[in-house]
N, C-alpha and C positions, 0 to 999 in steps of 0.2 A: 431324673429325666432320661429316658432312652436315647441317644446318640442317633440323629438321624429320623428321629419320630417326628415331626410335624401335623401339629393337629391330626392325631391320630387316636380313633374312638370306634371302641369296642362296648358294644352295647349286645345283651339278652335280655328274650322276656318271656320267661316260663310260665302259657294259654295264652302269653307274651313267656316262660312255663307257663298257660294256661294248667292246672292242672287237679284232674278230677276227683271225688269222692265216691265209694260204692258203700255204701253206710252197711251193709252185709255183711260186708266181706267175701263175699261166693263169688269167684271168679275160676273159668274153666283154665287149663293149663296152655303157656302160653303156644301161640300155634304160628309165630311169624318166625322168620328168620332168625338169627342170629346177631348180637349187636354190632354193629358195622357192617353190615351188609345193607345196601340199597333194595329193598323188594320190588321196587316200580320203581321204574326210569321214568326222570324228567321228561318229560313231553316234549314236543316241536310246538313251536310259537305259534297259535291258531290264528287261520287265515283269515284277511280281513273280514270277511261274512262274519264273523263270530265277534269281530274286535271291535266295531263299533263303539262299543261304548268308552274306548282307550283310545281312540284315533289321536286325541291331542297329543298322545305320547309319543306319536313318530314325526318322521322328519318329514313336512310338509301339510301334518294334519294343524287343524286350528289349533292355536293357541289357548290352555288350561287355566282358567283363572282363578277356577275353585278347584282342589284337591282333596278328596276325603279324607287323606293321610293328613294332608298337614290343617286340614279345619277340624277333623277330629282330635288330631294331636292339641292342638293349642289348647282346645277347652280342655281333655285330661291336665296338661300341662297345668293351668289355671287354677284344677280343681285340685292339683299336687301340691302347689304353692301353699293354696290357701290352708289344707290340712296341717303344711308343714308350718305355718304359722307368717304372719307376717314379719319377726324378729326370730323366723327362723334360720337354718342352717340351707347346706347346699340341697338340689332338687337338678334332676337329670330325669328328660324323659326323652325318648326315640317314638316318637311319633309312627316310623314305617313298623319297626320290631313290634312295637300295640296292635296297631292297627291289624295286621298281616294276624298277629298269633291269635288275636280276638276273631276276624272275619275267619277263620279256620275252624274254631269253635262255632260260629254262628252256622257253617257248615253242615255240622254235627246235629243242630238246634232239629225238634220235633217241628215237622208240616205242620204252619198258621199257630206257633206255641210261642207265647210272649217272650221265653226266651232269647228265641233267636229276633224276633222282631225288636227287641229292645237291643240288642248288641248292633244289628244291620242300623236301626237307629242313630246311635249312640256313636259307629263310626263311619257315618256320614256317606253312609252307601247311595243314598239316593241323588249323587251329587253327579255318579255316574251311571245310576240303574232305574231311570224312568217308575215309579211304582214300584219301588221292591223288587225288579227282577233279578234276581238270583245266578243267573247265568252269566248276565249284564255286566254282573258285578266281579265275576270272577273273570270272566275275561277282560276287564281293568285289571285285576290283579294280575293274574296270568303277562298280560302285558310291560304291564310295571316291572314286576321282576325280571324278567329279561331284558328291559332297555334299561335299567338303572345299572346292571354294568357296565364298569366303564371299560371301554377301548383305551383310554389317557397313559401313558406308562407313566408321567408322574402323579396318577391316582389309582389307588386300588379301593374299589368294593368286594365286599361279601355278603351274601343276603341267602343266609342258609334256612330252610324249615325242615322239621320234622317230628313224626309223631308215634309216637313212644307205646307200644300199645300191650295191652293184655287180649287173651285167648276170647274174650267178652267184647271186642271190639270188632264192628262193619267192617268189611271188606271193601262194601260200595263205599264205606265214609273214605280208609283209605287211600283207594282210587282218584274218590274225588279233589280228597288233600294233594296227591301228587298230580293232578291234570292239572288244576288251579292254581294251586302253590307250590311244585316240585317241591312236595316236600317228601323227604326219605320214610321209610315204614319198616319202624327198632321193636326189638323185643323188649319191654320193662325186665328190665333185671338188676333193681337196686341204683343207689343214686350214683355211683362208681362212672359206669358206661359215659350218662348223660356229663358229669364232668367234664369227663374225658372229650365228650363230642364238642362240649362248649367252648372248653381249651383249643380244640382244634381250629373248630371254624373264627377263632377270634384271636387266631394266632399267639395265646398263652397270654392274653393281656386281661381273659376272665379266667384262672384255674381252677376255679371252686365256686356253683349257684346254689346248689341243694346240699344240708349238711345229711340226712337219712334218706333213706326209701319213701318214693310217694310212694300212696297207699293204692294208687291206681282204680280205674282200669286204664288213664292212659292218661300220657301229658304229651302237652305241644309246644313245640320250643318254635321260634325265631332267633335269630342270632344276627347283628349288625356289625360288619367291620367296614372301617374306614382308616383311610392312611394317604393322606397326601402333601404335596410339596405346593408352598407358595409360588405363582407367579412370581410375584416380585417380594423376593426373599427379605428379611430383615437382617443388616448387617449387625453380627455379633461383636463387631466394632464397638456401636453405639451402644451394645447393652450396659446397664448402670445400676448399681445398685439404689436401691429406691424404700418409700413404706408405701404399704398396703395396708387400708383401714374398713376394718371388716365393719360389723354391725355394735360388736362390744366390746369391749377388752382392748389387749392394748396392738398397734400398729405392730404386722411384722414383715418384715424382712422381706422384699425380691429382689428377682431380675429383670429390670424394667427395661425390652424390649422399643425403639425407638424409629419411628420411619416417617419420612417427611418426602410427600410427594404431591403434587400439581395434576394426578389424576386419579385420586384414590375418588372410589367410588364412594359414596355417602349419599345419606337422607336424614331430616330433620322431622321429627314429629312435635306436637306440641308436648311430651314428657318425654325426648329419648334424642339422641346424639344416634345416629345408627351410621357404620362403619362395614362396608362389603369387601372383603378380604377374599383375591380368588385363589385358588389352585388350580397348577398348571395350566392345562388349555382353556379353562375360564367355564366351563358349564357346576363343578360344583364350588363353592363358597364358604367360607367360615366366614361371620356375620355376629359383628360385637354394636351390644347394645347400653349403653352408658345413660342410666335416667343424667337428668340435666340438675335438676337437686339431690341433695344427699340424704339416707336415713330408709329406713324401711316403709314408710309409706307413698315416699318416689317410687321404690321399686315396684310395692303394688300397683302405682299406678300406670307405670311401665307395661308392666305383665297385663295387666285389662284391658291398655288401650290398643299393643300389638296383637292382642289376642281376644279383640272381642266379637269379632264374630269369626264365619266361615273363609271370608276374602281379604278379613284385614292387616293378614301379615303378610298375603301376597300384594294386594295394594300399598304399602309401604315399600316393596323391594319395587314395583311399578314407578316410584315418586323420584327413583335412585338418579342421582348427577354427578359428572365427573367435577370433583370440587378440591382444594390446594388444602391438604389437610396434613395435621402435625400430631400421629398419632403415639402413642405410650401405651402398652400391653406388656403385662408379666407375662413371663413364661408360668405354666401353671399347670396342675395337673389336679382332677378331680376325680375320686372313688368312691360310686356311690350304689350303696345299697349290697347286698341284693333288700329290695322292699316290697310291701304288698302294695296292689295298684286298687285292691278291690275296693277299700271305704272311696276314692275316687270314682273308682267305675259306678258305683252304688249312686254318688251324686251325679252322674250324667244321665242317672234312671237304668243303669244295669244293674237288674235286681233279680227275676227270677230264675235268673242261670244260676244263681248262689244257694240255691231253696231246693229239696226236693220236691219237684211238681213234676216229673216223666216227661222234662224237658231237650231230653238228647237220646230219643230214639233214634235218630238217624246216625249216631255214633256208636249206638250199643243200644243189646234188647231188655237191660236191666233199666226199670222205670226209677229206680232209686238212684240214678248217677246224676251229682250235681256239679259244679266249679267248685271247690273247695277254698284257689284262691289263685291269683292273678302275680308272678312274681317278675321281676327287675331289676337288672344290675348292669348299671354303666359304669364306664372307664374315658378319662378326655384328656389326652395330654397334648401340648400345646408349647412349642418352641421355635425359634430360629429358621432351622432346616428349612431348603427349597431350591428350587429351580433357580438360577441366575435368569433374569429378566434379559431381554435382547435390549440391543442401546439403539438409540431414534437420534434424527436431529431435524428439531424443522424452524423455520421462519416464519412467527406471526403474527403479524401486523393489528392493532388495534388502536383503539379512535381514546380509551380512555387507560386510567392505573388501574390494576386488578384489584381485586378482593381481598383483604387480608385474610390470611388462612384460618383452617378453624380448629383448634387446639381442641383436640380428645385427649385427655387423660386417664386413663383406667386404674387408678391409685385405690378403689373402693368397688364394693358389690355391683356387679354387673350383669347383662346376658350373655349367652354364645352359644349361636347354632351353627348347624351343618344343613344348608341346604341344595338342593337340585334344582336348577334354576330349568332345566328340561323339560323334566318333572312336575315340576313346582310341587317337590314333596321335601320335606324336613327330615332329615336323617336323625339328626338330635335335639334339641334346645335343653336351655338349662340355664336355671340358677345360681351364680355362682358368689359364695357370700363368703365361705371358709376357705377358700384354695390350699394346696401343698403347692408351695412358692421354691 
């Protein structure tokens, strides 16, 4: 565990790497910049005229109840699990890093080409873009990525894009990538650079996503960092050594993590203990989800009912009470993948961006460029570390004896996300079955 890390998570996703196939191979020589050079500067935040469809993400617009990032997220998520099996292992998805690297590609998608209509589908574009508008939708995104960082100094985000391109790649595509998504515009020159860049923006907590050279014309990365201090820190006092009982085999070893307070936030669903863990000034949250039975089919049933449809993991954070709760968390740390996302994306109905069908002419003039394939790799470590909480004292008077408190113990497979409670967007969720204790 890194000294000083607190729930800190490093998430990429390569077209999340989106990244494409020229079944040819005839590509013109490359014509962009240099690797590390910016070609298009980030844009200025587009004035309200244009943000409409984003208005809930600022300070005084309505309140977001549905988020594309995190309703689309949760079904990938769902459709992750279920691949990975029900008595399988651990699963990590970053819901913004998908979303972001996919709608970049949908970008790219050929005018009225299933494509792109099945990706804009698939991640829940219409939640903020009336009809498919397209404009609508990037200025959502546009907006999201500039309010998701944070101002907090006990939080830091990074929410990096960019797209990787050969000599066979639109100019207009990307323009558009960087007006919408600041995202940077790289020469492909082998899988080296793109390391290099992933290492960068995720502060060396991902060193290595691609083992060779894509075969291009181009790949689109997203890169997710997160790094924050609890509110109200857990004393390393109480930590104790503990078992953790995963799905088979035998109990191993932690450090079981101990906090017992009178205003931890909590909700109760009918299969889930849920536990709202903030950092620092309280807009983002780590969010531990504990079925109430044991065994792998608690957890599916867990995962379907937080995440079954578009509203329902934000209506469960909606349900949230300050309640006397006696909670038990390892320290823990999860490394997962890099993996492909596509047999999921496939089951949400993203299918013809995988096909040759001269589905991404707006990315390039070669009718033969398809997705090849969708990659992912997260990092979540989770300790101690945080802010000292300020001290209160107050007098309160009551007619009756309180509620006995309500015991979480995190001793076996569990959830934990990263969310925006601003936003109402998911930074991460994840399955957590195998830990490094």
């Amino acid at each position: 565990m890194i000294p000083g890390q607190l729930a800190a998570l490093a998430v990429v996703c390569v077209a999340a790497g989106v990244y494409y196939y020229n079944p040819t191979g005839l590509t013109k020589p490359a014509a962009t910049a240099p690797v590390g050079e910016n070609v298009l500067k980030a844009p200025p935040t587009p004035p309200a005229s244009v943000a409409g469809a984003s208005q809930g993400l600022r300070s005084g617009g309505p309140k977001m109840t549905k988020s594309p990032v995190t309703a689309a997220g949760g079904r990938l998520f769902r459709a992750a699990c279920a691949l990975e099996g029900e008595k399988g292992g651990n699963v990590v998805v970053s819901p913004l890093s998908v979303v972001v690297a996919m709608s970049m590609a949908a970008a790219g998608a050929t005018e009225d080409h299933a494509a792109g209509k099945e990706i804009r589908q698939a991640m829940e574009h219409a939640l903020v873009a009336e009809g498919g508008d397209e404009k609508a939708a990037h200025a959502y995104f546009t907006s999201l990525l500039t309010g998701i960082q944070s101002s907090d100094p006990k939080v830091e985000t990074i929410v990096a894009n960019s797209v990787w391109a050969k000599g066979d790649v639109l100019d207009s595509f990307k323009q558009v990538c960087s007006s919408a998504f600041h995202a940077q515009s790289l020469a492909l020159n082998g899988a080296g650079p793109i390391n290099d860049w992933v290492s960068t923006q995720t502060k060396g907590m991902i060193k290595k996503l691609l083992e060779k050279e894509p075969p291009g014309p181009a790949v689109l990365l997203n890169a997710v960092y997160f790094k924050g201090e609890w509110k109200h820190k857990f004393d390393p006092a109480n930590t104790a050594k503990a078992q953790f009982r995963g799905f088979g085999g035998s109990p191993k070893e932690c450090d079981m993590m101990k906090s017992d307070s009178k205003k931890t936030i909590y909700a109760e669903t009918p299969t889930s203990h849920v536990v709202v863990l903030p950092y620092g000034s309280g807009r983002f949250s780590g969010i531990v989800a504990l079925p109430k039975e044991e065994g792998p089919a608690a957890m599916s049933g867990a995962v379907g009912e937080l995440f079954a449809d578009a509203g329902s993991f934000s209506k469960v954070l909606e349900s949230q009470s300050s309640k006397h709760v006696i909670l038990s968390l390892p320290r823990f740390k999860v490394d997962y993948g890099p993996k492909s996302l596509k047999s999921a994306l496939e089951s949400m109905g993203v299918k013809s961006g995988f096909t040759q069908s001269q589905g991404f002419l707006r990315m390039t003039s070669d009718p033969s460029v398809y997705i090849e394939d969708v990659l992912h790799k997260a990092v979540i470590e989770v300790n101690e570390e945080g802010t000292e909480a300020a001290a209160a004292t107050a007098v309160v008077m009551t007619r009756s004896l309180p509620p006995p408190p309500v015991h979480v113990t995190v001793d076996r497979p569990f959830l934990f996300a990263v969310h925006d409670k601003e936003t109402d967007t998911l930074l991460c969720v994840s399955r957590v079955v195998d830990p490094e204790l």
